[in-house]
C-alpha positions in Angstrom: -13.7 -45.5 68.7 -13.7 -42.6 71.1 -15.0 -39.1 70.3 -11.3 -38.0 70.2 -10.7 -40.1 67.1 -13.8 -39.0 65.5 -12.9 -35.7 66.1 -9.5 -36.7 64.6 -10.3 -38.1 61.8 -12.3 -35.1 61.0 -9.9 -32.8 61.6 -7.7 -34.8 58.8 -10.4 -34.7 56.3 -10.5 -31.2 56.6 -7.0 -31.1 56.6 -6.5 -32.9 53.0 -9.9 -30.9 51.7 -7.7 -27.8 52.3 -4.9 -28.8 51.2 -5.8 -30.6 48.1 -9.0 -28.3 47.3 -6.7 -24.7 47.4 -4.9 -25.3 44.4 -7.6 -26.9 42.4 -9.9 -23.9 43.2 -6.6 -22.0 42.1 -5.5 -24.1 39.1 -9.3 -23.5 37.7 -9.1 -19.9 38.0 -6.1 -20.0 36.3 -7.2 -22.3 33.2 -10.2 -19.8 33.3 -7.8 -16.8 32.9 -5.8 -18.9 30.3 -9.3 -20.0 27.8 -10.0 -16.3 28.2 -6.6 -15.3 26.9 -6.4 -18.1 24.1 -9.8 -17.0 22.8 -8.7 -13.5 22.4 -5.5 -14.6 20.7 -7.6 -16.7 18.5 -9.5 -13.7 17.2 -6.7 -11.3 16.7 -5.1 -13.9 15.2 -8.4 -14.6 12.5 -8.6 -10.6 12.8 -4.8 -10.4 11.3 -5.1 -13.0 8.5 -7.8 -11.1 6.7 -5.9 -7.6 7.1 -2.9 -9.6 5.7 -5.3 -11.0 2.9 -6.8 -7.6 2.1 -3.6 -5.7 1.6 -1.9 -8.6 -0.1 -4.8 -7.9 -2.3 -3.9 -4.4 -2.6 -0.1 -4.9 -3.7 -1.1 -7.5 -6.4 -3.4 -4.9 -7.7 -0.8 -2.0 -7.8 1.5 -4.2 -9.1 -0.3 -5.5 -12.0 -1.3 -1.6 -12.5 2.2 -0.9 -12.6 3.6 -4.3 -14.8 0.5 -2.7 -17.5 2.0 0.8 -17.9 5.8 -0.7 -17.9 4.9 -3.0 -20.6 3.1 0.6 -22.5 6.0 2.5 -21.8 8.2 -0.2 -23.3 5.9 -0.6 -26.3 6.2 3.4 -26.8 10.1 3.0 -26.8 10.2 0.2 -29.3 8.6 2.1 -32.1 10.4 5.1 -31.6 13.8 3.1 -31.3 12.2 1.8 -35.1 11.6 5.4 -36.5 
């Protein structure tokens, strides 16, 4: 081998580095970006369940309020309905 293929084949290592390391250094950056946006999602998301749970929570509560002083009212209407 002559210093003209060395220099060659050097030249097409570099070549394929570039070519092939480019869009993994840009693919990483990009799965970076994407962990970092799933993560976030992932806590808005746990974030969201408990607001849902808490004012689920609520709404029973007012609801069984309000079945108690239907079921009064209806008591209340029944004895006057008898007098």
């Amino acid at each position: 081998m002559n210093e003209w293929s060395v220099v060659g084949v050097l030249v097409v290592v570099v070549g394929l580095f570039l070519s092939v390391g480019a869009p993994v250094i840009r693919l990483n950056s990009t799965i970076t970006k994407l962990s970092t946006l799933v993560e976030g999602l992932r806590d808005r998301q746990v974030q969201q369940e408990q607001n849902n749970s808490d004012s689920h929570r609520r709404i029973w509560k007012h609801n069984e309020e309000q079945d108690a002083v239907l079921n009064d009212h209806e008591t209340r209407i029944t004895i006057l309905e008898r007098k």
